[in-house]
Backbone as JSON, one array per atom type, in Angstrom:
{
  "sequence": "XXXXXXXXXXXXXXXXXXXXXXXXXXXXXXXXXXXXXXXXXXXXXXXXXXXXXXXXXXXXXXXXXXXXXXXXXXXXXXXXXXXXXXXXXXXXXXXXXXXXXXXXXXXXXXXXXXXXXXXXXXXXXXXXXXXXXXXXXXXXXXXXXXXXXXXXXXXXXXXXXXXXXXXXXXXXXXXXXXXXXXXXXXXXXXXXXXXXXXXXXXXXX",
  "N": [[29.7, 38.7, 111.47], [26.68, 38.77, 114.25], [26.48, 41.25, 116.44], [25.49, 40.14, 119.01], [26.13, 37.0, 118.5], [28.74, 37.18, 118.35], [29.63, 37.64, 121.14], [28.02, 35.88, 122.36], [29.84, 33.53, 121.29], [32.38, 34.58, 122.8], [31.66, 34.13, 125.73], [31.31, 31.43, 125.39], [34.01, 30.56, 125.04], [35.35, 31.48, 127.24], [34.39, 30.0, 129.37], [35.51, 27.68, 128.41], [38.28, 28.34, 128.72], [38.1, 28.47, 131.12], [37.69, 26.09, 132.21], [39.9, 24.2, 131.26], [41.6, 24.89, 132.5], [42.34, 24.13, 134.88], [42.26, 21.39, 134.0], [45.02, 21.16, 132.77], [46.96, 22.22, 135.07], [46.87, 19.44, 135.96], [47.86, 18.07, 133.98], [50.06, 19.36, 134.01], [51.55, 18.63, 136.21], [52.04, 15.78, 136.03], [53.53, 15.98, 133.56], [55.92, 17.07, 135.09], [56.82, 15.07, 136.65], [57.8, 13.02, 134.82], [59.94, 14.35, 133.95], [61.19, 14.4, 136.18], [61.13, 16.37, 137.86], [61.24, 16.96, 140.96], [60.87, 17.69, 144.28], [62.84, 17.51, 147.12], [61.72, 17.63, 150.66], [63.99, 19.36, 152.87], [67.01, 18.48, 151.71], [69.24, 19.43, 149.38], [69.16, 19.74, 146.05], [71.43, 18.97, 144.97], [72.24, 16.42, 146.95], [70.31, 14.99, 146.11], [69.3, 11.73, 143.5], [66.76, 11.58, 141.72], [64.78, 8.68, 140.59], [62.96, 7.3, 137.71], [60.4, 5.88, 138.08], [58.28, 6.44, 136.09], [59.19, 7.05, 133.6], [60.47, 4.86, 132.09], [58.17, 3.55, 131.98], [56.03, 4.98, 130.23], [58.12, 5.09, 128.15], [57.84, 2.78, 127.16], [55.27, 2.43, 126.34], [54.51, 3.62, 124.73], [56.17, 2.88, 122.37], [55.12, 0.91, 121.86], [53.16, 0.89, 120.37], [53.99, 2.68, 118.25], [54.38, 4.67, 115.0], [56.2, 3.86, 113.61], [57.56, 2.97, 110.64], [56.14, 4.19, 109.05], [54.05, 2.9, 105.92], [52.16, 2.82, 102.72], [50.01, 0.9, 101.62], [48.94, -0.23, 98.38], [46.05, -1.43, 96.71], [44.65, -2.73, 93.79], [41.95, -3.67, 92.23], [41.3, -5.66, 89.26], [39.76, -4.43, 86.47], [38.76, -1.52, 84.26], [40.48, 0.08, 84.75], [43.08, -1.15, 85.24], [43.68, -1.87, 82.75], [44.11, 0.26, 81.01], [46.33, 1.36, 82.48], [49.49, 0.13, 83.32], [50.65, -1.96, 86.09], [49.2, 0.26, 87.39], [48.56, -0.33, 90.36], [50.96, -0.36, 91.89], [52.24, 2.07, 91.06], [50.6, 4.31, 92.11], [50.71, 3.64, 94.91], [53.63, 4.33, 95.54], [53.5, 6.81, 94.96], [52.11, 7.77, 97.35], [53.49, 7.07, 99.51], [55.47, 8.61, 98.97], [54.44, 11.08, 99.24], [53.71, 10.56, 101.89], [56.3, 11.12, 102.93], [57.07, 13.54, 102.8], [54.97, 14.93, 104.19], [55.49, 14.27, 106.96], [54.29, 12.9, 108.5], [54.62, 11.37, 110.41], [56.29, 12.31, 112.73], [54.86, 13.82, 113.87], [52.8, 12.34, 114.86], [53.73, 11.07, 116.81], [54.84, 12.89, 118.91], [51.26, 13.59, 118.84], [50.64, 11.1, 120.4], [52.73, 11.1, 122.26], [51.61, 13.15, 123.69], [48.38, 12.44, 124.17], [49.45, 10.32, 126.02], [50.0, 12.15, 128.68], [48.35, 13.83, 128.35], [45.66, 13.37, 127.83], [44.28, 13.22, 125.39], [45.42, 13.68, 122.24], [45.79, 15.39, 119.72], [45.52, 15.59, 116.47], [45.58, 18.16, 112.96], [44.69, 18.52, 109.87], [45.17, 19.52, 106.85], [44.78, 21.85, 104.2], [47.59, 23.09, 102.48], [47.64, 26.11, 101.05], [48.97, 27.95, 98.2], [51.51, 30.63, 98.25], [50.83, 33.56, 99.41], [48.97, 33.0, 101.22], [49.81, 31.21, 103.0], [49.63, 28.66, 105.2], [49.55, 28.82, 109.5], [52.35, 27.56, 110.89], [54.09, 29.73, 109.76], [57.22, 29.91, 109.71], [60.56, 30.71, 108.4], [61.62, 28.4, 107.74], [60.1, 26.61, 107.33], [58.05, 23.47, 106.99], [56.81, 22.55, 105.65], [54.92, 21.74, 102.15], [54.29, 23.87, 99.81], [50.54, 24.2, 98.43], [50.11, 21.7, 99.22], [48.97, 18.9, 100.92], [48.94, 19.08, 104.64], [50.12, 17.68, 108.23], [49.45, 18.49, 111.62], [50.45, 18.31, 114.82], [48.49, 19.44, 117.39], [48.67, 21.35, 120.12], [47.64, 20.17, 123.24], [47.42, 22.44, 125.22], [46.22, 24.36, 124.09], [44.16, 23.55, 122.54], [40.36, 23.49, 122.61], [37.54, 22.08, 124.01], [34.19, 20.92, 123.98], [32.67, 21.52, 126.63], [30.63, 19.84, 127.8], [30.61, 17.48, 125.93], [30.92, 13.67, 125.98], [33.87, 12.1, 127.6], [35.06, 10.05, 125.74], [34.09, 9.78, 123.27], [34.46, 11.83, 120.71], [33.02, 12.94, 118.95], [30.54, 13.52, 119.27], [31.19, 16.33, 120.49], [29.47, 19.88, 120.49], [31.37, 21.83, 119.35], [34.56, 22.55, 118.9], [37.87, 24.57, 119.44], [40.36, 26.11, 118.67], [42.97, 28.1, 119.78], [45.42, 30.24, 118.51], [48.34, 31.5, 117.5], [49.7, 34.14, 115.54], [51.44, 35.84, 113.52], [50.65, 39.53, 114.06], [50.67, 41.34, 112.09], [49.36, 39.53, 110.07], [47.06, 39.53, 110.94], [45.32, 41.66, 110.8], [45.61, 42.04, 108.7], [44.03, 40.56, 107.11], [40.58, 40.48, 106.13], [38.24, 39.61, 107.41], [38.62, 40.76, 109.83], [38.68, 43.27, 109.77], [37.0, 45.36, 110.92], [37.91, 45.28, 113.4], [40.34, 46.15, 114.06], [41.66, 48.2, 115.65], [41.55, 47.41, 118.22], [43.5, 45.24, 118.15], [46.4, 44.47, 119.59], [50.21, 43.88, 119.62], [51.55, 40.57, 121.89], [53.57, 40.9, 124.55]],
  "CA": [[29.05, 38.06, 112.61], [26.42, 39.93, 114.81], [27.03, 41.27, 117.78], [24.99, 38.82, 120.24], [26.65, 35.94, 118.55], [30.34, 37.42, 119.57], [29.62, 37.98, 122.76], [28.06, 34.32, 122.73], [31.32, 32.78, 121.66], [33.47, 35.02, 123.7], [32.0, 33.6, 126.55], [31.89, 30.56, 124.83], [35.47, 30.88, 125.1], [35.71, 32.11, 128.62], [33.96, 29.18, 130.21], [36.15, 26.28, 127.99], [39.12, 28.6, 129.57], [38.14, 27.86, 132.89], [37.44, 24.03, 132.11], [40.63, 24.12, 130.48], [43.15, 25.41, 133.05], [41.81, 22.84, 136.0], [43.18, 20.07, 133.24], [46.8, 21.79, 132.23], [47.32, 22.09, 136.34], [47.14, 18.15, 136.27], [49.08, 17.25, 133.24], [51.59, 19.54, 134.3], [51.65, 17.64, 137.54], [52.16, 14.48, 135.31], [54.85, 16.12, 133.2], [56.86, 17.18, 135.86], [56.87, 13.6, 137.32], [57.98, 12.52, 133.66], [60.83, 14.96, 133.92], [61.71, 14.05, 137.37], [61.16, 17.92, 138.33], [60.94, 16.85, 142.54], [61.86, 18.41, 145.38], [63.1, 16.52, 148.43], [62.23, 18.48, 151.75], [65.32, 19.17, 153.78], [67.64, 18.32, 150.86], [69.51, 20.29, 148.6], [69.08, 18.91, 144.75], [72.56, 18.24, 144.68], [71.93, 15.46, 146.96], [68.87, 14.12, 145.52], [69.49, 11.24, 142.32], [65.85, 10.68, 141.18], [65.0, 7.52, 139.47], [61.83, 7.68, 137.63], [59.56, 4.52, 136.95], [57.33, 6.82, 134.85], [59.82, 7.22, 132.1], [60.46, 4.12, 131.28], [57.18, 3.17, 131.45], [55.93, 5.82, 129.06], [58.72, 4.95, 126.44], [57.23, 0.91, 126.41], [53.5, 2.12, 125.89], [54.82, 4.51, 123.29], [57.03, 2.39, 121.63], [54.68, -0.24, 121.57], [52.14, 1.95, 119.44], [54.47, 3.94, 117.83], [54.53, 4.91, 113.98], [58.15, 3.77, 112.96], [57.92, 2.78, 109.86], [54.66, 3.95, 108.19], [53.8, 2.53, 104.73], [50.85, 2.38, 102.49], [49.87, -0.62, 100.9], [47.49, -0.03, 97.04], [45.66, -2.99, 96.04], [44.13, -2.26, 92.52], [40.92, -4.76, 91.4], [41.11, -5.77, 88.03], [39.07, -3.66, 85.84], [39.04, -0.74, 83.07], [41.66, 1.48, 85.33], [44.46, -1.84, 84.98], [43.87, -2.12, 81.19], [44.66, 1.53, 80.27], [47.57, 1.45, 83.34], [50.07, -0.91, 84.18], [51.06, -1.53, 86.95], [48.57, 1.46, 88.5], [48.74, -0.2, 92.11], [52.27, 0.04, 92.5], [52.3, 3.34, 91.24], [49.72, 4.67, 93.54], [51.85, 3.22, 96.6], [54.97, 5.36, 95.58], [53.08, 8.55, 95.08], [51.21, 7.74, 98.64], [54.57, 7.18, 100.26], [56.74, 9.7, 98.86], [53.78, 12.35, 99.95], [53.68, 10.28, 103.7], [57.37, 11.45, 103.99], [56.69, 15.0, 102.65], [53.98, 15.53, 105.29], [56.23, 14.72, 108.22], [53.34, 12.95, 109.62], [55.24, 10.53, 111.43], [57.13, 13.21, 113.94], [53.36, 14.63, 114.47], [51.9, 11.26, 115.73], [54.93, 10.9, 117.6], [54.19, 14.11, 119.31], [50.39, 13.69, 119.42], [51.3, 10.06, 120.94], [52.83, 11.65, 124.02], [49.9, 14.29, 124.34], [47.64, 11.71, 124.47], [49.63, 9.87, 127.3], [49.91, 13.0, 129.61], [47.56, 15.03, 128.51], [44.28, 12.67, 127.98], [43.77, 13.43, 123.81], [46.33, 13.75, 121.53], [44.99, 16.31, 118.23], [46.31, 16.02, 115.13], [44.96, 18.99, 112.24], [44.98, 17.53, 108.73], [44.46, 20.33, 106.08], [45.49, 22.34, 102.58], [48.37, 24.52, 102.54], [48.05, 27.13, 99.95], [50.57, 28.51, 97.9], [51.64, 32.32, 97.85], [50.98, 34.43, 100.95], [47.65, 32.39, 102.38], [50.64, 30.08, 103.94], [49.12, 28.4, 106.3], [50.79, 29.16, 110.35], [53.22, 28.81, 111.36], [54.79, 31.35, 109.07], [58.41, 30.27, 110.07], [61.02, 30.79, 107.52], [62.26, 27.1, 107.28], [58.64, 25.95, 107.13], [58.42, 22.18, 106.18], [54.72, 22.21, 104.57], [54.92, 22.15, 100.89], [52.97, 25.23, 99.11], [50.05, 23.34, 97.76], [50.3, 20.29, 99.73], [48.3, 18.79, 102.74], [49.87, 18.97, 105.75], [49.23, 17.04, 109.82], [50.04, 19.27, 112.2], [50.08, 18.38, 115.8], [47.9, 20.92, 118.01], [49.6, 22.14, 121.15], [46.42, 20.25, 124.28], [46.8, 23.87, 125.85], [45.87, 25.37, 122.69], [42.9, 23.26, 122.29], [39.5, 23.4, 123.99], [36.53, 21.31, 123.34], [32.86, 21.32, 125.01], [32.7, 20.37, 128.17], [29.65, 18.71, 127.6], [31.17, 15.99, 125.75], [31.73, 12.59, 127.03], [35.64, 12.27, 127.32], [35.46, 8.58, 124.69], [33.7, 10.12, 121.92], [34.95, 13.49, 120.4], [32.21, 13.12, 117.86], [29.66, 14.09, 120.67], [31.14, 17.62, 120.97], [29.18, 21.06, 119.67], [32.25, 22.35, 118.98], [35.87, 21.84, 119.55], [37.8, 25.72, 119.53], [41.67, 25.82, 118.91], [43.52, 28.76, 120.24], [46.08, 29.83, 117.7], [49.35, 32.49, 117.67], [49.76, 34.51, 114.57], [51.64, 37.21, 113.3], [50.02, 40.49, 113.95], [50.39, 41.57, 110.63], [48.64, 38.85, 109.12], [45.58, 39.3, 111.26], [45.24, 43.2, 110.76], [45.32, 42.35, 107.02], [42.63, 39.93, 107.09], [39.33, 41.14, 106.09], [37.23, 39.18, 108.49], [38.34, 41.26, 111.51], [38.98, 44.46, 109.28], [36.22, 46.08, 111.74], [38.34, 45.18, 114.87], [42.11, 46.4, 114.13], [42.05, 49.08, 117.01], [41.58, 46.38, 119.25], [44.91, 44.47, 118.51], [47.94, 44.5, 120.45], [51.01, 42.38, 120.31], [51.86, 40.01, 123.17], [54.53, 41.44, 125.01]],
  "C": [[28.37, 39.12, 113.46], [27.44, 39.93, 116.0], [26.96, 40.74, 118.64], [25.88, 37.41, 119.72], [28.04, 36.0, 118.91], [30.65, 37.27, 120.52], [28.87, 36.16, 123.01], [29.01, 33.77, 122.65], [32.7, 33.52, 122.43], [33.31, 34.55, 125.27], [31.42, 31.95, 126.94], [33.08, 29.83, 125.7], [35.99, 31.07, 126.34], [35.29, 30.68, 129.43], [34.88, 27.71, 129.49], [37.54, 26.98, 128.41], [39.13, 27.79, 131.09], [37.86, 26.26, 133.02], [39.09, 23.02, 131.85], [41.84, 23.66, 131.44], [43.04, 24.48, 134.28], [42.47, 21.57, 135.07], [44.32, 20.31, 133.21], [47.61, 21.65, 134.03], [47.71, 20.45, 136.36], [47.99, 17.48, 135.42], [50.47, 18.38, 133.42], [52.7, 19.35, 135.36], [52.62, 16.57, 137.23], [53.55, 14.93, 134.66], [56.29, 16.27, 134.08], [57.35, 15.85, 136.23], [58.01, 13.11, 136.06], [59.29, 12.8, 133.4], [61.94, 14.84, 135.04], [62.07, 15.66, 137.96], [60.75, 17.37, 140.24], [61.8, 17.12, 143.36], [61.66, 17.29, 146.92], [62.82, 17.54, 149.67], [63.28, 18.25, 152.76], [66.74, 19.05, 153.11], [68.07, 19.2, 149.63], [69.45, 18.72, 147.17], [69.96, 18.31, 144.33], [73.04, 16.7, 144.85], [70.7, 14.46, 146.84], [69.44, 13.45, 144.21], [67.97, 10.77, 142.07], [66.12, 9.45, 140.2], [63.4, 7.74, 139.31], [61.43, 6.15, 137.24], [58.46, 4.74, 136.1], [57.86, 6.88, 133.41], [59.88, 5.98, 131.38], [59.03, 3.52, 130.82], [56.15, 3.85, 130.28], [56.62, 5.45, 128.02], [58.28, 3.35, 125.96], [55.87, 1.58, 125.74], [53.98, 3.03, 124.65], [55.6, 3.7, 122.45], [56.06, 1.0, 121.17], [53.16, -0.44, 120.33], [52.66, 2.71, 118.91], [54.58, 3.24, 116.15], [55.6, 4.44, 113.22], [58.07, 3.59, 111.68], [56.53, 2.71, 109.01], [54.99, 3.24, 106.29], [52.3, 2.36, 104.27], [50.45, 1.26, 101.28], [48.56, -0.45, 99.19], [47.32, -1.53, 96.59], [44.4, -2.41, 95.09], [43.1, -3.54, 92.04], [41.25, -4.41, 90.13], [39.77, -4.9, 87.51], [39.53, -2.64, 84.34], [40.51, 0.02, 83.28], [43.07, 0.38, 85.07], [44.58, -2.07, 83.39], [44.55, -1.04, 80.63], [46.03, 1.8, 81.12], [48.48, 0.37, 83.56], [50.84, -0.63, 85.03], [50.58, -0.21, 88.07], [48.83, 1.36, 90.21], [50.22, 0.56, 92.6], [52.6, 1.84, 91.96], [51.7, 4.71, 91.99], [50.47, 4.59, 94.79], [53.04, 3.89, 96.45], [54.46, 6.26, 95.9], [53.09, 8.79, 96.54], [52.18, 7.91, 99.46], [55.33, 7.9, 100.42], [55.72, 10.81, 99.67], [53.78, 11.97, 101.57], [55.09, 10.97, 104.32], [57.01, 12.94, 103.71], [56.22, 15.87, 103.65], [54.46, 15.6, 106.52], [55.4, 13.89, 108.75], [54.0, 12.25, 110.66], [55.83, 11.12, 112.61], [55.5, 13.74, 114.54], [52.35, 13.87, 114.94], [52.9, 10.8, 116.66], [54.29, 11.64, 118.64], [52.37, 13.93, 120.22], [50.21, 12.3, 120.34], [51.38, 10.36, 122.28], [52.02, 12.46, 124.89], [49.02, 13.35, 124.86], [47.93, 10.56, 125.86], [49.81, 10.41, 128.44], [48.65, 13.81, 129.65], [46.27, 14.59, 128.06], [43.84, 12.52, 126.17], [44.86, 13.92, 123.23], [45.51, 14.77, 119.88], [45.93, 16.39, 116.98], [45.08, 16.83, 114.35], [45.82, 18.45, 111.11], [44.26, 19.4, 107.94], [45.11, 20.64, 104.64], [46.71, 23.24, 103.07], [48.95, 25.48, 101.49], [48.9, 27.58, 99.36], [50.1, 29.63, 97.95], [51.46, 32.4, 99.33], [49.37, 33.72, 101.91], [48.06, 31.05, 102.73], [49.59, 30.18, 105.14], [49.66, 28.24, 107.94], [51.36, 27.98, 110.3], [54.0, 29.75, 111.05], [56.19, 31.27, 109.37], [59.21, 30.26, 108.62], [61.57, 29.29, 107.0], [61.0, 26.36, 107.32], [58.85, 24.83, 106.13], [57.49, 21.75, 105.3], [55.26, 22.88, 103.01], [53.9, 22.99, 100.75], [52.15, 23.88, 98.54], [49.59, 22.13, 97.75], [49.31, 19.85, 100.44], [49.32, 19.09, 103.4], [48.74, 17.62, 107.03], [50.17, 17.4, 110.21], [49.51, 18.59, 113.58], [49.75, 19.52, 116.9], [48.41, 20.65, 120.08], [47.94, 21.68, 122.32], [45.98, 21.43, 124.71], [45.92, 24.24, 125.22], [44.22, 24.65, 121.95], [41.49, 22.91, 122.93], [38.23, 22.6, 123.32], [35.46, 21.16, 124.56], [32.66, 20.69, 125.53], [31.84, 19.43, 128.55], [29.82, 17.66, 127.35], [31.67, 15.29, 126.44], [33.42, 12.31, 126.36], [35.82, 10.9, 126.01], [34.76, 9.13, 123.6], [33.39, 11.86, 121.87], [33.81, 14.03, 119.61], [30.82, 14.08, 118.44], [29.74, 16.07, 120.75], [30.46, 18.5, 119.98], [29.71, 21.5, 119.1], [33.85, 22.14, 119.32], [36.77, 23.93, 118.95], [39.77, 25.49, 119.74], [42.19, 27.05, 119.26], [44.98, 29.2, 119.58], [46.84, 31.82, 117.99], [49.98, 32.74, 116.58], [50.52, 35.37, 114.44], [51.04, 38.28, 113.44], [49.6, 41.09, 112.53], [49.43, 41.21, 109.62], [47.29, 38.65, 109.52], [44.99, 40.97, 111.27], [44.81, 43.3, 108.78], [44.23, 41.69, 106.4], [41.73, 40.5, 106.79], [38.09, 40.22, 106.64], [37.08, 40.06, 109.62], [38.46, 43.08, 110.94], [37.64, 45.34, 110.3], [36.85, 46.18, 113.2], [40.0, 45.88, 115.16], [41.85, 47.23, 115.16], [42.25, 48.06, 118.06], [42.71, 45.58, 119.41], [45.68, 44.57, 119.3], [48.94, 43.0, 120.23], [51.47, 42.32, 121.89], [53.59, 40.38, 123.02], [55.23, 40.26, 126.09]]
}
């Protein structure tokens, strides 16, 4: 990448910061509320018993849209593909299902579910996940993504920034959308995209 276009998306990058952190201030407004994080003036916390009418109301609208019991349904037209198969639909609908639990997705619309009720957009990331060492993050040792697999990962609102230009009802609208992502050091030093930048690293301390 040249150099003028770096320095274009670095401050890129700098200005969907500052768009960014004006939103996170307000849903962490909202979370707190959610949590019943409030302070009484004059009152010690001891005698304070919040009661929240945000919680419950959050667990109806979520519950009332929620995932519980995904399934996928194959409906097979007659044709050449049921002559040489029997039974193809229903075997299609196992595969589809056994890979729906594989993927987890259900805990990750869960998840993007509640994002989307505090935090205005909910992001799920749908992708490949390689086998061997071009694991895809998070790199933990009990990692639930099959080598080889898809995955849907729910993305962290902080962690995602999108152009401010866009109108907030259609995502489709945006130039770009810019996720913000926390790697091993290691594995970005070994990279050969940034192999011109390693001096520049540091881990977060």
């Amino acid at each position: 990448m040249k150099e003028q276009d770096i320095n274009r998306w670095m401050k890129t990058i700098q200005n969907c910061e500052a768009a960014l952190s004006e939103k996170i201030t307000v849903w962490d407004e909202l979370l707190g509320r959610y949590n019943l994080d409030i302070r009484v003036g004059g009152m010690d916390d001891d005698h304070v018993t919040p009661i929240s009418r945000l919680y419950p109301m959050a667990r109806k609208l979520i519950a009332t849209t929620a995932y519980h019991y995904p399934k996928i349904f194959v409906h097979m037209d007659e044709g050449v593909l049921l002559n040489k198969f029997i039974n193809a639909g229903g075997v299609l609908e196992r595969a589809a299902n056994s890979a729906l639990k594989l993927l987890g997705a259900r805990e990750e619309i869960w998840q993007a579910m509640f994002d989307a009720l505090f935090c205005f957009h909910g992001i799920l990331k749908v992708g490949h996940n390689p086998r061997g060492d071009e694991a895809v993050a998070p790199y933990v040792a009990n990692d639930d993504m099959a080598e080889g697999m898809q995955y849907v990962r729910r993305v962290d609102p902080r962690n995602f920034m999108v152009d401010p230009l866009c109108p907030p009802h259609k995502m489709s609208n945006a130039a770009y959308v810019i996720e913000r992502m926390f790697v091993p050091l290691a594995f970005v030093r070994e990279d050969p995209r940034f192999s011109g930048h390693k001096n520049k690293f540091s881990p977060l301390n």
